[in-house]
PANU-625541 format. One record per atom (N, C-alpha, C): y negated, x, z negated. Coordinates in steps of 0.001 Angstrom, whole numbers, padded with zeros to 6 digits, always signed. Layout:
% residues N
YXZ
...
% end
This chain:
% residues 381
+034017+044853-079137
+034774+045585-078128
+034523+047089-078294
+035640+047975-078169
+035392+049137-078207
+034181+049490-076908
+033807+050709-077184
+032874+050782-075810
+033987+051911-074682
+033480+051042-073453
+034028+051071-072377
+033312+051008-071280
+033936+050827-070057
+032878+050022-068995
+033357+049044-068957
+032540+047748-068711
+033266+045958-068633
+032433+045878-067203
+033429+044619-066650
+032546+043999-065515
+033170+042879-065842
+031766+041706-065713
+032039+040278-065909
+031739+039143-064651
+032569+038570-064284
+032446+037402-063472
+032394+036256-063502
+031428+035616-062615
+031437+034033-063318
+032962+033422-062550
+033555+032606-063974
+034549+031750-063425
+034571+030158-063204
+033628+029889-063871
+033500+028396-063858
+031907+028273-064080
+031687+027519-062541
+030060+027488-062780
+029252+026053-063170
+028180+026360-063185
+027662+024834-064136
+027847+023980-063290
+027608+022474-063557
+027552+021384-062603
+026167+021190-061985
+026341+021250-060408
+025187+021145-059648
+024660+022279-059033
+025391+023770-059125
+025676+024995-058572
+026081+025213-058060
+026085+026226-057448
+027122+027325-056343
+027611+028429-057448
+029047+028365-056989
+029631+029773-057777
+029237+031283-057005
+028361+031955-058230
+028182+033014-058287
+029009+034263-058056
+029800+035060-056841
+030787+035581-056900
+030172+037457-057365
+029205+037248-057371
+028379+038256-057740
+029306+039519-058994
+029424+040673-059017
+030314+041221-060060
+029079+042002-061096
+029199+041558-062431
+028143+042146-062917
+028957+043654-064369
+028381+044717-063811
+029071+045797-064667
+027747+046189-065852
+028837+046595-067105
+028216+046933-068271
+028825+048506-068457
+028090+049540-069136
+028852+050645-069439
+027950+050613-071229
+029126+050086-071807
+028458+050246-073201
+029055+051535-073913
+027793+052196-074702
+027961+053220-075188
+027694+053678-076800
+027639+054289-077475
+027926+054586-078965
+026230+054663-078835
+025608+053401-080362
+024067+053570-080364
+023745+054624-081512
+024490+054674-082141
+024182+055543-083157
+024455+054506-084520
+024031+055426-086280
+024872+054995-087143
+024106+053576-088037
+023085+053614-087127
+022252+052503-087593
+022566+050881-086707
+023274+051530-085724
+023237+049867-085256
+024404+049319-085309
+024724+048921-086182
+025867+047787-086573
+027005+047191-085366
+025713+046423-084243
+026700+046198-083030
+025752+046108-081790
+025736+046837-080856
+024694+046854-079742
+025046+045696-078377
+024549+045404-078280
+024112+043866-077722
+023618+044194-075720
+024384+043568-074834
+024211+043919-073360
+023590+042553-073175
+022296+042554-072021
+022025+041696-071612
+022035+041421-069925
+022443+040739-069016
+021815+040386-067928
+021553+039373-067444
+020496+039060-066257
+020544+038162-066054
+020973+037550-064905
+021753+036292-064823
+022577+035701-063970
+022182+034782-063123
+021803+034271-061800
+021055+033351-061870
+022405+032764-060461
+021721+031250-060473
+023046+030186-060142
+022085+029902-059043
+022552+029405-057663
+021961+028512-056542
+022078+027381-056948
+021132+026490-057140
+021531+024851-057134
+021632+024208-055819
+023022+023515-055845
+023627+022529-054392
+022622+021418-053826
+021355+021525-054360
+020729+020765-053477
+019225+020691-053663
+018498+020745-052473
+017252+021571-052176
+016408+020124-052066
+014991+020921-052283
+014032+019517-052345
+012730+019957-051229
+012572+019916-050539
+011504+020499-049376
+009807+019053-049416
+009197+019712-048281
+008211+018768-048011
+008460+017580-047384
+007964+016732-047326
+007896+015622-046432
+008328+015827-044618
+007870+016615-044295
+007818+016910-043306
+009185+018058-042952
+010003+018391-043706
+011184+018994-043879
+012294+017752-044357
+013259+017838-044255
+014972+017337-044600
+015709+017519-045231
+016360+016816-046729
+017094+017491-047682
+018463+017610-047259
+019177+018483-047712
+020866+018316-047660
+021572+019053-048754
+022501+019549-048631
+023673+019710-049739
+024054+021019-049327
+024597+021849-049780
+025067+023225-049773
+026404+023040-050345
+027660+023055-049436
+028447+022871-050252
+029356+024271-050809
+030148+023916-051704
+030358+025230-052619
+031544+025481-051445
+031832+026175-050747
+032993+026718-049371
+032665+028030-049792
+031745+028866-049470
+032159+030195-049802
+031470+030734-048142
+030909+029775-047616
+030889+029928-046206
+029550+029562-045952
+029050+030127-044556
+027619+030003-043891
+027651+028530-044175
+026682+027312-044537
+026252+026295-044137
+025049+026036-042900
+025343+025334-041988
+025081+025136-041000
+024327+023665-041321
+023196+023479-040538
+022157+022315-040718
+021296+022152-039358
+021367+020642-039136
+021074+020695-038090
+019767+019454-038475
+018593+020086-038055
+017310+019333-038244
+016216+019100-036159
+015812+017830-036588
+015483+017427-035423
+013908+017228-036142
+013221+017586-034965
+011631+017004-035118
+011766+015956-034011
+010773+015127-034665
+010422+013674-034670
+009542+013560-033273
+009695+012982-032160
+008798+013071-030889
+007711+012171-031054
+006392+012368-030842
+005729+011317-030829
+005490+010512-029745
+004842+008764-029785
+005134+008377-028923
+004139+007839-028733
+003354+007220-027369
+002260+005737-027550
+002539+004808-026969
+001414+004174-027398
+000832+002568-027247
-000403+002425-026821
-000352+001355-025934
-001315+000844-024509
-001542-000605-025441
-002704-001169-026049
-003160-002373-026282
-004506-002739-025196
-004716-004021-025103
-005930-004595-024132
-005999-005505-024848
-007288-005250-024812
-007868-006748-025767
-008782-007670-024223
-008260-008353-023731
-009066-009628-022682
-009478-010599-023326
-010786-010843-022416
-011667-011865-022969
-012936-012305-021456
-013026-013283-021370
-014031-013953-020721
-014773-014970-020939
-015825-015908-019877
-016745-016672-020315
-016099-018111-020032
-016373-018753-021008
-016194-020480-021214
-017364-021411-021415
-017597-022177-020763
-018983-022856-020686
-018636-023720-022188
-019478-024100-022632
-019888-024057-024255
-020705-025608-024308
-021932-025535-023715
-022823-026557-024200
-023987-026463-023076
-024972-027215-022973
-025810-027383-022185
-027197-027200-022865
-028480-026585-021899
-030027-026370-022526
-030587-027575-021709
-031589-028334-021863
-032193-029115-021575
-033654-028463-021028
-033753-028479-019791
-034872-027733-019732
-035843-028453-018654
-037161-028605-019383
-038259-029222-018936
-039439-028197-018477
-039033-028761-016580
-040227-028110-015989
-040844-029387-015220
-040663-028942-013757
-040924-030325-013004
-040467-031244-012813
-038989-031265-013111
-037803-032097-013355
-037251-031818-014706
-036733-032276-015201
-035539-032090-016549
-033835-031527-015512
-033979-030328-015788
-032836-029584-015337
-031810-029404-016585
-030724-029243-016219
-029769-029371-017445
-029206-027212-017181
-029246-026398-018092
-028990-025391-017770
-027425-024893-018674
-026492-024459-017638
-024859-024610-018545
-024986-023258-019504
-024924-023055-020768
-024463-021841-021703
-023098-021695-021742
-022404-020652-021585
-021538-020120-021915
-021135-019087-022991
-020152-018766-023639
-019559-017878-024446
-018475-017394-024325
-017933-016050-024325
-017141-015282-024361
-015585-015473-025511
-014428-015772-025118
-013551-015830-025674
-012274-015037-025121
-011225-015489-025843
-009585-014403-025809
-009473-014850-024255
-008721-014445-023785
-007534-015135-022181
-006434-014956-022522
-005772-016125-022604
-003970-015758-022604
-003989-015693-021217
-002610-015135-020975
-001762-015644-019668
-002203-014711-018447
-002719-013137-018888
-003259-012391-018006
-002187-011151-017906
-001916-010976-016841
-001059-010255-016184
-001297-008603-015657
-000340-007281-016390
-001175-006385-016054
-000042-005531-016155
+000213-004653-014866
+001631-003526-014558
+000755-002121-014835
+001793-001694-015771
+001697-000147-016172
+002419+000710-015450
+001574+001965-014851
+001624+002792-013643
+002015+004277-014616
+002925+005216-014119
+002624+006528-014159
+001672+006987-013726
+000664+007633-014348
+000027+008086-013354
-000317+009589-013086
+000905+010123-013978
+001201+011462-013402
+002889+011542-014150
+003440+012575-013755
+005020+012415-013967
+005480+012267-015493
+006041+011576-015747
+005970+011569-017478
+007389+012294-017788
+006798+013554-019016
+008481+014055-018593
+008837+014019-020426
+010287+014600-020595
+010295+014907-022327
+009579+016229-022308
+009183+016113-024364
+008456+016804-025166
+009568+018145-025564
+011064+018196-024833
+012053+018963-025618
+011676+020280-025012
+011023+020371-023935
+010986+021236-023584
+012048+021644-021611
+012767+020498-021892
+013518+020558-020997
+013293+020075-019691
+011903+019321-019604
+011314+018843-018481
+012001+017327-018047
+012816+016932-018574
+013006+015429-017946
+012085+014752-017532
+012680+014510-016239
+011174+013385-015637
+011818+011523-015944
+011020+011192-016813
+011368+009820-017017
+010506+009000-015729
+009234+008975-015932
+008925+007976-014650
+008055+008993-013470
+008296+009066-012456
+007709+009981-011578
+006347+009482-011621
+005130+010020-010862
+003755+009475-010767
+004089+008212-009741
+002909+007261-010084
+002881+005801-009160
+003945+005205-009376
+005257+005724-010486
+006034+004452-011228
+005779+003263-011988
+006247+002044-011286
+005805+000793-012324
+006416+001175-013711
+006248+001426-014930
+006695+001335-016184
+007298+000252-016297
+005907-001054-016380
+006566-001954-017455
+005421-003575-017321
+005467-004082-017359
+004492-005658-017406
+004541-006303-018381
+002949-006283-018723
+002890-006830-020437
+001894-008000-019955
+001293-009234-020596
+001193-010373-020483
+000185-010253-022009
-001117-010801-021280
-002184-011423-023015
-001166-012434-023257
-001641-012073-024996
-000788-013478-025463
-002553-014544-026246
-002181-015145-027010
-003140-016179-027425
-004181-015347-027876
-003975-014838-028612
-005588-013577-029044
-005857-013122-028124
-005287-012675-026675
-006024-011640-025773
-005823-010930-025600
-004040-010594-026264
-003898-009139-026794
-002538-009037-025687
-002711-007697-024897
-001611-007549-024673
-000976-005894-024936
+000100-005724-025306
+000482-004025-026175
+001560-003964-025373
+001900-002555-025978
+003035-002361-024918
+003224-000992-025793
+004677-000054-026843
+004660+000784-027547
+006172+001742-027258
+005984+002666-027710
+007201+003605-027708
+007342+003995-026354
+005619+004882-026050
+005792+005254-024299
+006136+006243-024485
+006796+007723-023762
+006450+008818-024039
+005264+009394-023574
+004592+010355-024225
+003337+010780-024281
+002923+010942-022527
+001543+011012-022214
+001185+011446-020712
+000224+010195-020162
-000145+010324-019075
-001254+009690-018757
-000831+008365-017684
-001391+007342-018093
-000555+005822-017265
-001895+005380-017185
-001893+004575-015936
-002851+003459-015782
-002523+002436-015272
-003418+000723-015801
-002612-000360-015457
-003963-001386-014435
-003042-002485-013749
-003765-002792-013244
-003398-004122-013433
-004349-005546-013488
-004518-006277-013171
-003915-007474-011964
-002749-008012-012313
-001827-008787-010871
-002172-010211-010948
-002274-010554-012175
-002741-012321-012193
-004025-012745-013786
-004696-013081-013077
-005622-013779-014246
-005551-015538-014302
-006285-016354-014915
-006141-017699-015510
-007075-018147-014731
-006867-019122-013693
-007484-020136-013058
-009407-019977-013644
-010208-019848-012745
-011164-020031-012946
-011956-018856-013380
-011642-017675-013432
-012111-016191-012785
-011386-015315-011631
-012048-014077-012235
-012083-013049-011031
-011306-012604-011143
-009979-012085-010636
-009042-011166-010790
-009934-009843-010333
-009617-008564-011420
-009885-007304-011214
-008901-006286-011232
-008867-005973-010364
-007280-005290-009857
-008103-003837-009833
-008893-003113-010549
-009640-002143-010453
-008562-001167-011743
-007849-000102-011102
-007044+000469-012255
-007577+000935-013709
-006929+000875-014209
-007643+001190-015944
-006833+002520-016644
-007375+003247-016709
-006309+004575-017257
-006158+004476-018677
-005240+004932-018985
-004830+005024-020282
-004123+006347-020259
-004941+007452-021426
-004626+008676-021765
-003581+008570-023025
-002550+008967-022642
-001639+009319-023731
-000898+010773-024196
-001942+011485-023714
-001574+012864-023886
-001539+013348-025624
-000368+014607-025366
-000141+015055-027163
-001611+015091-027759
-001883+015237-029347
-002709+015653-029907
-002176+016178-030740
-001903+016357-031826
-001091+017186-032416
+000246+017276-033420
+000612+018120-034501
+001728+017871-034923
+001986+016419-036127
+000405+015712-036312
+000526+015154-037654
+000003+013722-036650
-000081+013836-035405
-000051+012512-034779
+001273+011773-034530
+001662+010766-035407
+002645+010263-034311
+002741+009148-033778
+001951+008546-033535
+001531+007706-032650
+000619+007656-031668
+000057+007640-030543
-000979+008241-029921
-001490+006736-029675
-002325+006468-029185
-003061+005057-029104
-004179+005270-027709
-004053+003783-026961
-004891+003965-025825
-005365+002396-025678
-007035+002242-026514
-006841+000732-026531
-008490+000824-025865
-008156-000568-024853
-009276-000810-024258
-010093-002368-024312
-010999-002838-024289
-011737-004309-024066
-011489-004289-022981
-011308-005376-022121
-011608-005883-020653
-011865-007345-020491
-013068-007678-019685
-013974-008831-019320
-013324-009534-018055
-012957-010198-018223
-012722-010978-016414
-014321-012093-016429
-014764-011666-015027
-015963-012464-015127
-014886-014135-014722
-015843-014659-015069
-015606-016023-014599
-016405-016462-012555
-015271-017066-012399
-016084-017454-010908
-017106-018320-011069
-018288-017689-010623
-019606-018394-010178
-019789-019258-009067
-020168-020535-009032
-020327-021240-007778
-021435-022060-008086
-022435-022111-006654
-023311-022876-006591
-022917-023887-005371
-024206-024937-005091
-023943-025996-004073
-024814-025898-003171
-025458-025522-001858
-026489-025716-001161
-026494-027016-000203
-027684-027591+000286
-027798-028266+001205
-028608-028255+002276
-028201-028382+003606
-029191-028278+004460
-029684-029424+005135
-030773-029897+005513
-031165-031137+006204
-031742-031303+007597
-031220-031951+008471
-031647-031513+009875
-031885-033161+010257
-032632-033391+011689
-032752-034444+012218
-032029-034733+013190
-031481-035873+012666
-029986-036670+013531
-029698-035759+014910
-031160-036011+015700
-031459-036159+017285
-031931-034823+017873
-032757-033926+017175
-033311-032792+017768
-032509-031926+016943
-031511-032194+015853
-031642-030518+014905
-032192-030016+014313
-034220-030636+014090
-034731-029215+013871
-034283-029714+012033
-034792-028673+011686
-034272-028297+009805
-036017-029754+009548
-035709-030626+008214
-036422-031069+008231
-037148-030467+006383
-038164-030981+006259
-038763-030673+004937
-039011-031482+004164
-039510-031440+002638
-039458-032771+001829
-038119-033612+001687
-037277-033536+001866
-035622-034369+001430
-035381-034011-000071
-035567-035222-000892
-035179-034909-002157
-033715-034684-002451
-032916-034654-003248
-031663-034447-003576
-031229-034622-004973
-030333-035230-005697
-029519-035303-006962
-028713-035194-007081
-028406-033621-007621
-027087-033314-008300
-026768-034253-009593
-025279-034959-009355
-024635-035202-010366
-023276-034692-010787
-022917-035229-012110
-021688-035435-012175
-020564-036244-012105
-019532-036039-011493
-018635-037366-010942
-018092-037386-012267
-017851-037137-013239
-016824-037110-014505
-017683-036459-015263
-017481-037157-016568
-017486-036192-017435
-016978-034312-017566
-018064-033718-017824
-017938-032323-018017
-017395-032169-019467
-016409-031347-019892
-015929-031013-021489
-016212-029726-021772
-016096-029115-022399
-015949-027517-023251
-014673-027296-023359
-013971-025957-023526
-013079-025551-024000
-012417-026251-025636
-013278-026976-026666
-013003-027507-027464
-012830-028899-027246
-012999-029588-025994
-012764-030749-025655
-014135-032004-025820
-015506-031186-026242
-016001-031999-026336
-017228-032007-024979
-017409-033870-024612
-017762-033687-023574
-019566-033338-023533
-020033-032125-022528
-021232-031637-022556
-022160-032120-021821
-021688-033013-020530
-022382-033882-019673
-021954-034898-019785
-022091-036377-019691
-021588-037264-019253
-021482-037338-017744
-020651-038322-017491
-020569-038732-015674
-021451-039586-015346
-021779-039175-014295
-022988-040038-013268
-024482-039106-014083
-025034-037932-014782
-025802-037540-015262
-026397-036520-014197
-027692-037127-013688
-027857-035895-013181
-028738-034478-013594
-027771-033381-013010
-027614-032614-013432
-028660-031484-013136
-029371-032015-011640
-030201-031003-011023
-031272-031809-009924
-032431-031232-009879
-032937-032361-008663
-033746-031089-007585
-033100-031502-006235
-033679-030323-005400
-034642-031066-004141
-035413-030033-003708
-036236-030652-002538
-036049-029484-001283
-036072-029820+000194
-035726-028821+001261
-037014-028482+001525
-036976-027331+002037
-038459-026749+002338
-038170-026598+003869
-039136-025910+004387
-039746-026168+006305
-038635-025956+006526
-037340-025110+006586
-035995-024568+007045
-035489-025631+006677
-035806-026503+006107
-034504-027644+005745
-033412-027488+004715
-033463-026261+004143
-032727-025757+003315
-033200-026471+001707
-032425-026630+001167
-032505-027120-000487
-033097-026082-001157
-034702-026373-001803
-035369-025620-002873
-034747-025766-004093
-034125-025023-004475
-034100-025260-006410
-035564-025527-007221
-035705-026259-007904
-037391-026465-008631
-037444-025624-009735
-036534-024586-009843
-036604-023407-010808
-036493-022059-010088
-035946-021597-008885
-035563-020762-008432
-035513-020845-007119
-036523-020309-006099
-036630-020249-004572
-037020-018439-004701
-036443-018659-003238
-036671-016467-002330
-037772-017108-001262
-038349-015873-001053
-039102-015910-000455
-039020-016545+001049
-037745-016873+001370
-037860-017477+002569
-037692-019424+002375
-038212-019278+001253
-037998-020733+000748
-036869-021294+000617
-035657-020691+000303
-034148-021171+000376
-033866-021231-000922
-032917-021671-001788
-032585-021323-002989
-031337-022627-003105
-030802-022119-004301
-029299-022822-003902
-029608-023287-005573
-028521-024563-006019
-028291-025317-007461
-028144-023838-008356
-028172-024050-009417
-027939-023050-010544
-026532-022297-010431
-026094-022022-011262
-024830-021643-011717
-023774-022431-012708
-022960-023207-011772
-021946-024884-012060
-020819-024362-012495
-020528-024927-013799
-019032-024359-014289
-017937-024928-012961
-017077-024327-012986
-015801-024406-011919
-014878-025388-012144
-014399-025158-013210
-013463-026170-013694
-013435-026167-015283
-012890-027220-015966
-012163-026808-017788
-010893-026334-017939
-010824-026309-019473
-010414-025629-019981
-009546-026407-021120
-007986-025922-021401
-007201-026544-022820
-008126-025946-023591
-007356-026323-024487
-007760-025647-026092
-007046-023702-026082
-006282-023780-025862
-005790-022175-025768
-006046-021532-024310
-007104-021865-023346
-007763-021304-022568
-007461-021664-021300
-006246-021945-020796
-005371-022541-019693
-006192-023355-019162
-006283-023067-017895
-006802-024479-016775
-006480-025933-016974
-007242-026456-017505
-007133-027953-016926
-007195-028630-015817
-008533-028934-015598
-008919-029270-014093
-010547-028943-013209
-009890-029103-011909
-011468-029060-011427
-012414-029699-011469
-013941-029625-011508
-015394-030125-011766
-015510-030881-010322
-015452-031964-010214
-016192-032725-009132
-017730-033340-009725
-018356-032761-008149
-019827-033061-008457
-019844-034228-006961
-021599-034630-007256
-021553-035841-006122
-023124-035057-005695
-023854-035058-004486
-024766-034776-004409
-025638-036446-003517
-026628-036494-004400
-027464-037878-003729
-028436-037684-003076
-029223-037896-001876
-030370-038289-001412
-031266-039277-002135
-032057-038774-002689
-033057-039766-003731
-034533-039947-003163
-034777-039198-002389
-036258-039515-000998
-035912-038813+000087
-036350-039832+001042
-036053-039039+002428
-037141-038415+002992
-037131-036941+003693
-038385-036502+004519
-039250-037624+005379
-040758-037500+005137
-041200-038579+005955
-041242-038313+006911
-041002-040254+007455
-040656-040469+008702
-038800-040674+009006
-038091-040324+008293
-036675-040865+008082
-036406-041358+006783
-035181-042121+007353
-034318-043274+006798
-033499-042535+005954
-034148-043540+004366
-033340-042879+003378
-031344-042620+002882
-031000-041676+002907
-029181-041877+003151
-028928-041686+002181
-028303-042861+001466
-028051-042836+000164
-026736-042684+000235
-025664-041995+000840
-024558-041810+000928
-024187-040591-000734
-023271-041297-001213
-022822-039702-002368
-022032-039510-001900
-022148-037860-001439
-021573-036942-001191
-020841-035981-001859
-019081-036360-002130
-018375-035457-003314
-018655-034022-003143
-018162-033202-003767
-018000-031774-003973
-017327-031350-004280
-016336-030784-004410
-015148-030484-005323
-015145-028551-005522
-015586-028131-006317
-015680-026747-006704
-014753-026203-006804
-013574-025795-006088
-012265-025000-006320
-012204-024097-006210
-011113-023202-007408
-011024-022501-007734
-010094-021673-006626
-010247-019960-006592
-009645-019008-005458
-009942-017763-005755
-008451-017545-006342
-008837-016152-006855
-008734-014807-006354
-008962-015234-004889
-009256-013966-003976
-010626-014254-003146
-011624-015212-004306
-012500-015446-003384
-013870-014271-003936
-015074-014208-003619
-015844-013210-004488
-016590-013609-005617
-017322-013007-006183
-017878-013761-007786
-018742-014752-008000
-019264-015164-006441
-020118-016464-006227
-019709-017159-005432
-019356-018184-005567
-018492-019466-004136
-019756-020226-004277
-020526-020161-002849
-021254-021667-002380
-020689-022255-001492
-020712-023563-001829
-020409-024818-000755
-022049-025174-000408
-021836-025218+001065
-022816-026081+001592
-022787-027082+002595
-023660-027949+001899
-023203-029270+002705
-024614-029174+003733
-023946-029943+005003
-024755-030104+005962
-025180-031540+006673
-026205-032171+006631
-026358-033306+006644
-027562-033703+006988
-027977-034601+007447
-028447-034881+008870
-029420-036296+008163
-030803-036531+008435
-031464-037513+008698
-031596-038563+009952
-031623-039709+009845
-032184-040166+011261
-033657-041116+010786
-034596-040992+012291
-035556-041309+012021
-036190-042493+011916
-037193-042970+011546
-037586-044301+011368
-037774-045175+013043
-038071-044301+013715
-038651-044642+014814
-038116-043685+016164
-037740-043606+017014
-037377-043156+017906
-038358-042148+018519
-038329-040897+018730
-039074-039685+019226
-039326-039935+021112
-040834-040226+021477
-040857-040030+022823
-040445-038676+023120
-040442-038543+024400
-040529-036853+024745
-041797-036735+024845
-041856-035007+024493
-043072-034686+024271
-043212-033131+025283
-044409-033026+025720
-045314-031472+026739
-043863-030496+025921
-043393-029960+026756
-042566-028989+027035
-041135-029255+026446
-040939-030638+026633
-039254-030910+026154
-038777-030502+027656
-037211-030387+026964
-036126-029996+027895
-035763-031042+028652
-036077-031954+028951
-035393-033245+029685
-035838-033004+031170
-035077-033558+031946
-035223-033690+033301
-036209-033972+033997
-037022-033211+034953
-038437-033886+035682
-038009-034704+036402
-036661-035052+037031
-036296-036268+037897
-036915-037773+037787
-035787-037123+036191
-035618-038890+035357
-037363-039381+035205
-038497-038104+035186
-039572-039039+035255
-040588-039077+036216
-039864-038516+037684
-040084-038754+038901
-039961-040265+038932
-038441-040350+038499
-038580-041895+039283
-038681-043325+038738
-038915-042720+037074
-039500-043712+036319
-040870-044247+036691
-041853-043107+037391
-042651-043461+038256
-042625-044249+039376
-041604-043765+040236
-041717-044610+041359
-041390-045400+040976
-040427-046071+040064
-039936-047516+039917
-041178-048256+039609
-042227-047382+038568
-043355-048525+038429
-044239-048621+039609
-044267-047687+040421
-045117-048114+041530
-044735-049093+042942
-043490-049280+042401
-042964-050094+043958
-043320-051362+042918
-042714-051443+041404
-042713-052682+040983
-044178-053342+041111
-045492-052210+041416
-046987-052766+040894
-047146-053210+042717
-046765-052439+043956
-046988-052641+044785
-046115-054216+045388
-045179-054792+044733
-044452-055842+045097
-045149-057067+044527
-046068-056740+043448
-046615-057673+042588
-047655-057688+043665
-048264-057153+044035
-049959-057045+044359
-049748-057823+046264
-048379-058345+046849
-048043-058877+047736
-047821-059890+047527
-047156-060098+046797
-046918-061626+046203
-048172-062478+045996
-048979-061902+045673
-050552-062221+045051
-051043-062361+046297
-051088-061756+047460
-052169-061460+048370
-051107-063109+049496
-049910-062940+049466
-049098-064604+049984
-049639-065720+049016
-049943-065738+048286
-050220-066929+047475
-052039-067462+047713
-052694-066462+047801
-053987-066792+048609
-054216-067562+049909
-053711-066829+050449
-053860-067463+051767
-052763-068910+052480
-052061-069013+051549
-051588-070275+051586
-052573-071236+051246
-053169-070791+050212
-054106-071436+049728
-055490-072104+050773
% end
């Protein structure tokens, strides 16, 4: 080309570019007699139609228009999840324990609970993360009711962030319902959290129940002492695995009443000489934790306090379950001796001075009617 000024434009751009509308000018000029042909360089550079960012960024396309591209990118809200892992005690197997009696002592072990019931609370206003303040559940809103399943597990996911607590509405036959609220923090943490997590253990005790007995005399009331006693079992006792840990008719416990008349345990008395049976499973258990049925016990008289008549009456028990009752249910039975021999009255009973006014006179008219009769029969003579 002669020298001139040139300006060059791109007309057709590569594939996978944006056209360059850019105008690029040359002013070529005479190099002198040595250079044959002088040579322009620039450099051109192309946008490529499509961008590659971080993970945490969004790809798109630039299309070749000639015009602003517009892109519309959303961040990701994070959200949580409320898991509970429940679990309580299941009587297991029995200790054999030799003191003054052979007492049978129940072991238990800790397993899952299905079938436990638990409402998720706002427990402050839960609003959106946009900035815009939406109030999704006001404070003291029920959310939502999640249910243990066979592991114990009950979850509950995709909350928006903020602070909830749940409580406890139904547990499984044969514990404590704890209706004591449980918080769960689900507040932000930061931009690389997105899931927030709020996981807790919780124990339901099992209901405790013992059996007491008291022993009194038929006729006066007072509490008597020395009354032996035998706890049994009316049925077979099982485990949660179905195998049985007592047999029926085994007894299970042997108690004696002290001066109050009250039943000594032969392992465990208070100082006022009272003490109640051990600690008696309530009822069994399926195989996946569910109530079966209730524990009937029988309680026997096996020696009577001396001076009364031994009552060999068995006396059922039936340990039922109430789950608004508190963490120890005693039954006590109340039951009564009568004596071998009939009680005179004795220096300062309550009975009537009449009645032995005239138990007197009756014997003295009867001794004075005799002693006439006697004194006519002489003198006939």
């Amino acid at each position: 080309y002669p020298f001139a000024k040139y300006v060059a434009r791109e007309l057709v751009k590569p594939a996978g570019y944006v056209t360059n509308e850019e105008a690029v000018n040359f002013d070529t000029k005479y190099q002198g007699q040595d250079v044959k042909a002088a040579v322009y360089n620039s450099e051109y550079k192309n946008t490529p139609t499509t961008f590659e960012f971080t993970k945490t960024d969004i790809q798109f396309t630039v299309e070749d228009t000639g015009k602003v591209q517009h892109v519309e990118m959303k961040d990701e809200v994070p959200t949580g999840s409320i898991v509970i892992n429940k679990d309580g005690e299941f009587v297991t197997d029995t200790t054999l324990m030799k003191g003054y009696w052979y007492d049978f002592i129940f072991n238990f072990f800790k397993d899952s609970l299905a079938g436990v019931t638990f409402d998720v609370y706002a427990k402050e206003d839960i609003v959106s993360a946009d900035g815009l303040d939406t109030v999704y559940h006001k404070a003291g809103d029920k959310v939502a009711t999640i249910v243990t399943n066979d592991k114990g597990i009950a979850r509950i996911d995709d909350l928006t962030l903020g602070k909830y607590y749940l409580v406890e509405t139904k547990t499984i036959d044969g514990f404590v319902l704890d209706d004591t609220p449980i918080e769960a923090d689900l507040s932000y943490i930061d931009q690389n959290t997105k899931v927030v997590f709020a996981g807790m253990d919780v124990t339901n005790e099992r209901q405790k129940v013992q059996i007491t007995v008291t022993k009194t005399d038929s006729e006066t009331k007072e509490a008597l002492e020395g009354a032996v006693f035998g706890l049994f079992a009316k049925e077979d006792i099982v485990n949660k695995d179905g195998k049985v840990i007592v047999k029926a008719d085994t007894q299970i416990e042997r108690t004696v009443t002290g001066k109050d008349g009250k039943v000594l345990d032969t392992l465990t008395t208070d100082k006022n000489g009272h003490a109640e049976s051990k600690e008696l499973p309530i009822c069994t258990y399926n195989e996946d934790g569910s109530f079966k049925e209730d524990i009937h016990y029988t309680v026997v008289e096996t020696k009577a306090a001396d001076g009364y008549i031994l009552d060999e009456t068995a006396h059922d028990v039936t340990l039922r379950y109430d789950d608004n009752a508190p963490d120890v249910v005693v039954t006590t039975l109340k039951l009564i001796n009568v004596p071998t021999e009939p009680k005179l009255p004795q220096t300062g009973d309550n009975a009537n001075p009449l009645l032995y006014l005239g138990i007197g006179a009756l014997a003295l008219i009867t001794g004075v009617g005799v002693g006439l009769r006697g004194r006519k029969k002489k003198n006939k003579q």
